[in-house]
C-alpha positions as CSV (number, residue, x, y, z in Angstrom):
1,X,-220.5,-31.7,-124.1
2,X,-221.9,-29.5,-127.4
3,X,-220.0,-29.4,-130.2
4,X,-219.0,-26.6,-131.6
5,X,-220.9,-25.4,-134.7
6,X,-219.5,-23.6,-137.9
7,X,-221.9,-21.6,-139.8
8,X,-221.3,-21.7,-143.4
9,X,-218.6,-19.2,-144.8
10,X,-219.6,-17.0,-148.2
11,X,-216.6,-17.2,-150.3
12,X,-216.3,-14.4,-153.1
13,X,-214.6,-14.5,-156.2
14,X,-211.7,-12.5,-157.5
15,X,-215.0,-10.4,-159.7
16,X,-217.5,-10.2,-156.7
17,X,-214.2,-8.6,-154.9
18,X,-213.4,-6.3,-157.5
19,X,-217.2,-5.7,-157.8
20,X,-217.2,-5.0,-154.1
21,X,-214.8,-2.1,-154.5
22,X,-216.7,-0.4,-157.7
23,X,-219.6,-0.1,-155.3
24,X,-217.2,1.3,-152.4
25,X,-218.2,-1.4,-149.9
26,X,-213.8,-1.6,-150.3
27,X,-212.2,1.0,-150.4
28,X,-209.0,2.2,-152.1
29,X,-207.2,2.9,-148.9
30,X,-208.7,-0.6,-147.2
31,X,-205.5,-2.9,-146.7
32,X,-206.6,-6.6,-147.6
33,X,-206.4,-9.6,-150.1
34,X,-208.5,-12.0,-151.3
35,X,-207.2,-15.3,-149.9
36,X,-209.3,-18.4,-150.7
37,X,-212.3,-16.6,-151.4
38,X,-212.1,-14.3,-148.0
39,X,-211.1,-10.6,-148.0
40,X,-207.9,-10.7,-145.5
41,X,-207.0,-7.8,-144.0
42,X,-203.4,-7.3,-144.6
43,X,-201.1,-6.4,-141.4
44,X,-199.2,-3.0,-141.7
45,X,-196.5,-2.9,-143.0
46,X,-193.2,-2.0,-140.7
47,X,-190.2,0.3,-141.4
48,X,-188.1,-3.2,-141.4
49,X,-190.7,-4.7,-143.3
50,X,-190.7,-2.3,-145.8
51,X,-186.9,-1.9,-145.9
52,X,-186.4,-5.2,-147.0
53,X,-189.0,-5.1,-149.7
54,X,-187.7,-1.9,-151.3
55,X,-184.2,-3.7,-151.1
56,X,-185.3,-6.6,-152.3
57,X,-186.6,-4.6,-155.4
58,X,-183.4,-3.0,-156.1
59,X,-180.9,-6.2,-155.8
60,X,-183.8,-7.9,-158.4
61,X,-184.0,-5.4,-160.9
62,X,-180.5,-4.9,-160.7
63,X,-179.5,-8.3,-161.3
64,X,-182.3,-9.4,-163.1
65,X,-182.2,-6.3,-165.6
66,X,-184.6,-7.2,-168.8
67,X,-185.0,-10.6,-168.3
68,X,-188.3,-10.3,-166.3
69,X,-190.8,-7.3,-164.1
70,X,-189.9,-7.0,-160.6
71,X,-193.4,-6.1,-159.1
72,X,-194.0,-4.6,-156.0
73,X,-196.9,-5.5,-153.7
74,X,-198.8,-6.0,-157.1
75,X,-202.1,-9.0,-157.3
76,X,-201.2,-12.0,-158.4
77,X,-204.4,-13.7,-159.9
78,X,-203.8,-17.4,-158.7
79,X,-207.3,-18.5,-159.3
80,X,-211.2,-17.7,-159.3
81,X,-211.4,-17.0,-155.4
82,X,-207.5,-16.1,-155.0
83,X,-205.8,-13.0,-155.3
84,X,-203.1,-12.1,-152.8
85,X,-200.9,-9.1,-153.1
86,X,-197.0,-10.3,-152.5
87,X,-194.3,-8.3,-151.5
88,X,-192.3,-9.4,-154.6
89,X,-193.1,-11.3,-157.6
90,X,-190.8,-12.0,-160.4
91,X,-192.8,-12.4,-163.5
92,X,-191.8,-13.5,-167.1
93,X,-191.1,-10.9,-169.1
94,X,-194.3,-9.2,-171.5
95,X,-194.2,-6.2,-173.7
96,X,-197.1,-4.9,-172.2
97,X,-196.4,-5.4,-168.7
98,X,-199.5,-7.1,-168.4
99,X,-201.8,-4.1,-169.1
100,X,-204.5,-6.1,-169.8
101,X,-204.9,-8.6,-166.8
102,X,-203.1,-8.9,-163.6
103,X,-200.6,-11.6,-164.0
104,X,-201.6,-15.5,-163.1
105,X,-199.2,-18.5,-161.9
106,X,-198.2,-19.6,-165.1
107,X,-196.3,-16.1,-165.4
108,X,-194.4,-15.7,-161.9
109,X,-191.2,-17.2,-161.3
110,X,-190.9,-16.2,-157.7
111,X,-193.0,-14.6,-155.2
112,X,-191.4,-13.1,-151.8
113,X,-193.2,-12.7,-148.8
114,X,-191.6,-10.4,-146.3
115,X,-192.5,-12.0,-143.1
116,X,-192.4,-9.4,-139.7
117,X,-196.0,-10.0,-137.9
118,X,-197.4,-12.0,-140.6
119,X,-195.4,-15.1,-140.5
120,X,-198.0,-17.3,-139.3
121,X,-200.2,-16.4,-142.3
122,X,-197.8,-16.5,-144.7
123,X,-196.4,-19.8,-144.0
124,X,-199.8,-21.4,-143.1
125,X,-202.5,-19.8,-145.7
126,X,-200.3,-18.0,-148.5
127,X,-197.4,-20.5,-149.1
128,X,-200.1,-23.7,-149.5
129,X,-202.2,-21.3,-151.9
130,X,-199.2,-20.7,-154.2
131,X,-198.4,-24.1,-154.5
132,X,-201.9,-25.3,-155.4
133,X,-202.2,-23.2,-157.9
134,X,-198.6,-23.7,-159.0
135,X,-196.1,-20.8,-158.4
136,X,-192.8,-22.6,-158.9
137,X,-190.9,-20.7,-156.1
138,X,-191.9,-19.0,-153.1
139,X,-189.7,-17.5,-150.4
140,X,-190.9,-16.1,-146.9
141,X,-188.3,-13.9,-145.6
142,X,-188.4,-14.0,-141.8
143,X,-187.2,-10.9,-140.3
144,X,-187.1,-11.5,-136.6
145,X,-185.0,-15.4,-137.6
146,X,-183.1,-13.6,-140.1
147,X,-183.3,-16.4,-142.1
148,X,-185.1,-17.3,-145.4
149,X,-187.5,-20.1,-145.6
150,X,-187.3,-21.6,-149.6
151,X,-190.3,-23.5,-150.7
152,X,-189.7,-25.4,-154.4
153,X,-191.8,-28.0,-156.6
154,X,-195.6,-27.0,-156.2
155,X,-197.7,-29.8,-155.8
156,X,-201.8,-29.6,-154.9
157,X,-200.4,-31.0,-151.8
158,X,-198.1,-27.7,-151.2
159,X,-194.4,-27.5,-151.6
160,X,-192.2,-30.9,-151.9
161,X,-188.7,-28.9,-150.9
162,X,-188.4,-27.0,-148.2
163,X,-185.3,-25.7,-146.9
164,X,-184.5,-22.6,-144.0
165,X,-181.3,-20.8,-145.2
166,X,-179.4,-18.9,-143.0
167,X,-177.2,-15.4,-143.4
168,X,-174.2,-17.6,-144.9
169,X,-176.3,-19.0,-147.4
170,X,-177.1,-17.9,-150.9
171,X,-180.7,-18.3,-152.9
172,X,-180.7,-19.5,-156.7
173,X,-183.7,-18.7,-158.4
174,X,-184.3,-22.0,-159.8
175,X,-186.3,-20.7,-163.0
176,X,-183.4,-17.9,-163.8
177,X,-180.6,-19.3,-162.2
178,X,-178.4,-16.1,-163.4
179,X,-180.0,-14.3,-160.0
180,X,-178.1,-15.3,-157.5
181,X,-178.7,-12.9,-153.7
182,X,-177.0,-13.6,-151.0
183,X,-179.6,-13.8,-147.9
184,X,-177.4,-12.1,-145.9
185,X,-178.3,-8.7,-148.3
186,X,-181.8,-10.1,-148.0
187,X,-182.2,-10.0,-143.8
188,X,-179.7,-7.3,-143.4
């Protein structure tokens, strides 16, 4: 019986992407990510989907108020081949809103992903990405479970702490532990 045989991938970096779009092989309205060095095109997004990301921005920003940026499906620069586009990320607070260069791991406190059709990415290829690179919190709403899965203390390995919280259960933002949301308002 043959084997099967895997021809070698060409990862790009986080420049060749960009580079990629200057020269309009990407273009503006193309819908991906760079995720471990491959452009990923990113599923569309649903009226549930999008629901809870535009009410996860306002319970943030309203609780959160100046103490960090609320950024809306916004890169993330995790690394040289690594530059997904979260549905949330809760950065530390800069003056210049980070003007000069999209923000990198040591600046997010907690990334959301809102999970409808993409759950499977999410959890398998996003979620161990933000943990090698060390984002500190990630949570992957899931729309269809109604539930939130919290992932805690990055490691190269992925996340040490793992927990599923229901509709009865309420998230701490371990970094700001002022933000406290209910996941019920989340997955409503």
């Amino acid at each position: 019986m043959a084997m099967p045989v895997q021809a070698p991938k060409r990862l790009f970096t986080v420049d060749e992407f960009y580079q990629m779009a200057e020269a309009g092989i990407l273009r503006e309205d193309d819908h991906v990510e760079l995720l471990a060095g491959e452009v990923v095109e990113m599923t569309p997004i649903g009226s549930r989907h999008a629901a809870c990301v535009s009410r996860l921005n306002r319970l943030l920003n309203q609780r959160l108020g100046e103490e960090s940026i609320v950024r809306v499906q916004d890169p993330v620069r995790l690394d040289e081949h690594s530059e997904p586009q979260p549905d949330v990320a809760v950065l530390r607070f800069r003056q210049d809103f980070y003007r000069e260069a999209h923000p990198g791991p040591a600046d997010v406190l907690l990334v959301v992903e809102v999970a409808d059709s993409s759950a499977d990415l999410d959890r398998e290829v996003k979620v161990p990405l933000y943990a090698r690179a060390g984002v500190p919190e990630v949570w992957v709403v899931d729309l269809a479970a109604r539930a939130v899965d919290l992932y805690r203390d990055a490691s190269p390995e992925g996340y040490r702490h793992h927990r599923r919280m229901g509709p009865a259960d309420r998230l701490i933002l371990d970094r700001l532990p002022s933000l406290e949301v209910a996941v019920s308002e989340v997955v409503s």
